[in-house]
C-alpha positions as CSV (number, residue, x, y, z in Angstrom):
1,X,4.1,40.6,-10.3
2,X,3.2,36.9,-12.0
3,X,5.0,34.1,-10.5
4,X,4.8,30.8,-11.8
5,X,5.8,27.7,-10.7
6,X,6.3,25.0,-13.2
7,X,6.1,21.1,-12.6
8,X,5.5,18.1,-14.3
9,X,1.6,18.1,-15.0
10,X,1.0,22.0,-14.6
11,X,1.6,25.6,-14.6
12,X,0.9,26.9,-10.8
13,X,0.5,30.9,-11.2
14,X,0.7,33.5,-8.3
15,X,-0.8,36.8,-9.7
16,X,-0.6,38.7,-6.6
17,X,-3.0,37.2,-3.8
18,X,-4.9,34.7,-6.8
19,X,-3.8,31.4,-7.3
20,X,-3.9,29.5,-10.2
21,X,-3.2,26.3,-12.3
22,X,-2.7,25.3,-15.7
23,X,-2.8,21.9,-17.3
24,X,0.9,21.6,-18.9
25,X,-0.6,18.9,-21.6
26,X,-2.7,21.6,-22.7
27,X,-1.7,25.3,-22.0
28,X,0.0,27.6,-24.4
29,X,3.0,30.0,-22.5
30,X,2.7,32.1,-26.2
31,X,-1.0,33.3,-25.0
32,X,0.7,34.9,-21.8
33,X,2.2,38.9,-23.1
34,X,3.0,40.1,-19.6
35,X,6.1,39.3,-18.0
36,X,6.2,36.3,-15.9
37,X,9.0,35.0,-13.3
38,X,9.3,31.7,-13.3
39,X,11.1,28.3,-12.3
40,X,10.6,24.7,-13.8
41,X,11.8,21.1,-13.3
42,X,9.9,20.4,-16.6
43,X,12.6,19.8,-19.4
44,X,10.0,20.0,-22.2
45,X,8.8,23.5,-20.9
46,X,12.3,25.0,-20.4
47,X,13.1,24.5,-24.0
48,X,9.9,25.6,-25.1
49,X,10.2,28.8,-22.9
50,X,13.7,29.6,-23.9
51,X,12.8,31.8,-26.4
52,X,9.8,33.7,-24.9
53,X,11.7,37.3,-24.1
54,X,9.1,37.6,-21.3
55,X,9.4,34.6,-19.5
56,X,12.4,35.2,-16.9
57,X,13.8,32.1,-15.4
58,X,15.0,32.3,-11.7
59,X,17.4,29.9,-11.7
60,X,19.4,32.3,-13.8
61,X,19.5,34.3,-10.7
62,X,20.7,31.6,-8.3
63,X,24.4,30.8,-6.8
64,X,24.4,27.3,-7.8
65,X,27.2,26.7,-6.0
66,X,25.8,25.8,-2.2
67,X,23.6,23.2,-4.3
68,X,24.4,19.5,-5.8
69,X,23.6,19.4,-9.9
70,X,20.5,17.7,-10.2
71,X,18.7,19.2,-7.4
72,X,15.2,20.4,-8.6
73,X,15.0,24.2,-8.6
74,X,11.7,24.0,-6.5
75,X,14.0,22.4,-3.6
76,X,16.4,25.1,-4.0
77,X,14.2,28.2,-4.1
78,X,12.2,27.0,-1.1
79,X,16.1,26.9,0.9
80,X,16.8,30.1,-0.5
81,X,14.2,30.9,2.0
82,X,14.6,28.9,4.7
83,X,17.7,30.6,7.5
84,X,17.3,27.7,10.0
85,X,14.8,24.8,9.7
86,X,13.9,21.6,8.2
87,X,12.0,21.9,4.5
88,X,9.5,19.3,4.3
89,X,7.5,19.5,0.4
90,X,4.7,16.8,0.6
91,X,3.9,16.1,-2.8
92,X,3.8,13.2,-5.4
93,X,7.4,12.7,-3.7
94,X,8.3,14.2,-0.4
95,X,11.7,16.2,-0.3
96,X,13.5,16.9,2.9
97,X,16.3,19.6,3.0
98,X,17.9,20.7,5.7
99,X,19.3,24.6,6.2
100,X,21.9,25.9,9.1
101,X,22.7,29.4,9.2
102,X,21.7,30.0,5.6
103,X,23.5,26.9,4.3
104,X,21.9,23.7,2.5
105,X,23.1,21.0,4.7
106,X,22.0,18.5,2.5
107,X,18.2,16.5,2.1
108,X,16.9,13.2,1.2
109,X,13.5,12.2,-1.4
110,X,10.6,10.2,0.5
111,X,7.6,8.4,-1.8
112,X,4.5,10.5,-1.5
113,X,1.5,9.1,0.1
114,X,0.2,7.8,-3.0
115,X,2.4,6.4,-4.2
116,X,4.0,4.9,-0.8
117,X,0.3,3.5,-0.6
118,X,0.3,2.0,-3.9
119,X,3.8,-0.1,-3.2
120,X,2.2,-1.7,-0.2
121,X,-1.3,-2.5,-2.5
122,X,1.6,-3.8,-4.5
123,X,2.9,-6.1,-2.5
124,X,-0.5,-7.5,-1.5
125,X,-4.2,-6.2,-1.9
126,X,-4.4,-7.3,2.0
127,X,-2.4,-4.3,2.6
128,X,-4.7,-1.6,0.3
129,X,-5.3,0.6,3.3
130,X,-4.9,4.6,3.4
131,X,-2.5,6.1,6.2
132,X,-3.6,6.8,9.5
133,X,-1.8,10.2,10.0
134,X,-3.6,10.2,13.6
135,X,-1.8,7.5,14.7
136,X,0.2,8.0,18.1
137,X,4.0,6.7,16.8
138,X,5.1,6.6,20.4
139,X,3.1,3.0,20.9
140,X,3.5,-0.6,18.4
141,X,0.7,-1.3,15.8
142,X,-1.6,-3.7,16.5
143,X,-3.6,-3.8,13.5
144,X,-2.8,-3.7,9.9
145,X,-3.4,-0.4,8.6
146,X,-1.8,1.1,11.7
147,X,1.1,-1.5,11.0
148,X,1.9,0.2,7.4
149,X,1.0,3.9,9.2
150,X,3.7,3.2,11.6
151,X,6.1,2.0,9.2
152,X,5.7,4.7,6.9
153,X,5.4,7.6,9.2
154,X,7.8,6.7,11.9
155,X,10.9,6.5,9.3
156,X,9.9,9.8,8.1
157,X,9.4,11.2,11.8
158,X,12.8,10.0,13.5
159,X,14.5,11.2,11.1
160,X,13.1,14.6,10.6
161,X,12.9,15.0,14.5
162,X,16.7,13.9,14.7
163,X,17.8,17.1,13.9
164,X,16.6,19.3,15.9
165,X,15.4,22.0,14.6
166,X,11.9,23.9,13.4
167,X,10.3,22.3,10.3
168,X,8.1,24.1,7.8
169,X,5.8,21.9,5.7
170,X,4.5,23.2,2.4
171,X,3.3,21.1,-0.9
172,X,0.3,19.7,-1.1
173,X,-0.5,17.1,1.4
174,X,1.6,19.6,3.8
175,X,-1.5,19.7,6.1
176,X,-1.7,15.9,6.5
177,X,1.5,15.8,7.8
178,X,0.3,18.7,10.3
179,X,-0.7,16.0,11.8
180,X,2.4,14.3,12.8
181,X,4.9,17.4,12.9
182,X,2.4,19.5,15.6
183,X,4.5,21.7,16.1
184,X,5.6,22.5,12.5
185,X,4.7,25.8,10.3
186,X,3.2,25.1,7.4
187,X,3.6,27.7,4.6
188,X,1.8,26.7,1.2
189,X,3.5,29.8,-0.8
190,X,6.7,29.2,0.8
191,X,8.1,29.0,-3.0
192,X,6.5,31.8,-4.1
193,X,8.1,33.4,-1.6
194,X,11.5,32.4,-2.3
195,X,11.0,32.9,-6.0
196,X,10.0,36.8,-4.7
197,X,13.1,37.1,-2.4
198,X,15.0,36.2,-5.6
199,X,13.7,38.7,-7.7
200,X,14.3,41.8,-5.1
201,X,17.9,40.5,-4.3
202,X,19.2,40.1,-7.9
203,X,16.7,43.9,-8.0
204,X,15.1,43.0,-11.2
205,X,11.8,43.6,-10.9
């Protein structure tokens, strides 16, 4: 079975236990015969996939319904997998969604750590300092880079921690924040794995 997962600057392929990526600037989806399963927040690529017979959009295959409209479909298939927890995707924007019981309770979008870094450089070069994700966020800053750690991480922390319940961390910076949630799961195929529990509900693999 070939999964793919398709975002703004690539193609991300699961072909069984090999993982893959393709630029989207310069891959061709014609080149690909076999039949591929698939979700997008890409516009460009949808429309450009719409007519390739075996290319099967997932999202075709979702009950819309428990989500809001412009939720992107990578949020919603990694719910779809989720019974319980918190959903934290650390990526060039961090996405928090929360599940009870099977339900999306709702989620909120965080700057990635690039680009949360670049706003402070921003502001003033004095402040061009990475994060310190080994910071302890139980005790004030009393330095500068710890200062826009704190300030940074903390938000994210409280309110994550505020409800209570377990957190899986996927995306890729999900081991970074390892650091802060210790006691999180972090699951790097969790959308593959939605995107499979998908395909076996609606049975049509």
């Amino acid at each position: 079975m070939l999964l793919c997962d398709i975002g703004n600057t690539s193609y991300h392929f699961l072909d069984g236990e090999l993982s893959f990526k393709k630029s989207v600037a310069s891959f061709n989806p014609l080149k690909m015969k076999e039949k591929i399963y698939y979700i997008s927040v890409n516009k460009k690529v949808n429309s450009e996939l719409a007519g390739l017979v075996n290319w099967i959009n997932l999202a075709a295959y979702i009950d819309m319904s428990h989500y809001y409209d412009t939720m992107g479909i990578d949020r919603i298939v990694a719910c779809e997998m989720v019974k319980n927890g918190v959903i934290i995707d650390a990526g060039s924007a961090i996405t928090v969604d929360v599940v009870k019981n099977g339900h999306f309770e709702g989620g909120f979008i965080y700057p990635g750590v690039v680009a949360m870094q670049k706003s402070y450089e921003n502001i003033s070069p004095a402040l061009a300092y990475s994060f310190n994700f080994d910071l302890a966020l139980d005790i004030m800053p009393k330095n500068s880079q710890d200062a826009i750690s704190y300030g940074y991480l903390k938000t994210l922390y409280s309110e994550v921690m505020s409800h209570k319940m377990p957190i899986i961390l996927t995306g890729g910076d999900a081991k970074l924040f390892k650091k802060i949630f210790k006691d999180a799961k972090v699951d790097e195929e969790l959308i593959f794995k939605g995107m499979k529990k998908i395909i076996q509900k609606a049975d049509i693999c």
